[in-house]
N, C-alpha and C positions, 0 to 999 in steps of 0.2 A: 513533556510532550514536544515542544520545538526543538529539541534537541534531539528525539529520535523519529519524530513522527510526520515532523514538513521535509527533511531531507529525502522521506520513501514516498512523501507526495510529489517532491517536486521530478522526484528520479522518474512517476510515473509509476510506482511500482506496488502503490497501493491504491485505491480511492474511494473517494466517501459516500456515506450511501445516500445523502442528502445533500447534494454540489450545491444547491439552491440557497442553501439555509448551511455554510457551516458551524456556527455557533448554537445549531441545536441542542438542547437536552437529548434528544431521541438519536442525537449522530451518531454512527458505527463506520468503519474501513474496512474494507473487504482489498484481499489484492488481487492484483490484475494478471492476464495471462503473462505481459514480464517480469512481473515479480515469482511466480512459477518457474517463469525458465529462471530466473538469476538464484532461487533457492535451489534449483535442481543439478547446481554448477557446483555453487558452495559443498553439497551433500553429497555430490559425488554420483549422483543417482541420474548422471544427463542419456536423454534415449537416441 
C-alpha cells in the first residue's frame, strides 16, 4: 500500500473516502478529476 497508494495520495490523484478516519476498516479511494485527466494522457484518450 505505501508503495503505490501514498504517492497517488500525495500527487492528489486519488482520495479517500473517509479523510477523517484513515485507518478505517470501512476506508475506500476513489480518484479525483486529476487523476482522470493524468489517466486520460497515459491512455491516449486526452479530449
Amino acid at each position: 500500500m505505501r508503495r503505490h497508494l501514498d504517492p497517488l495520495l500525495g500527487a492528489g490523484l486519488v482520495e479517500r473516502t473517509i479523510p477523517d478516519n484513515p485507518q478505517s476498516r470501512l476506508q475506500r479511494y476513489r480518484i479525483t478529476d486529476a487523476g482522470r485527466t493524468y489517466l486520460s494522457t497515459l491512455t491516449g484518450d486526452a479530449e
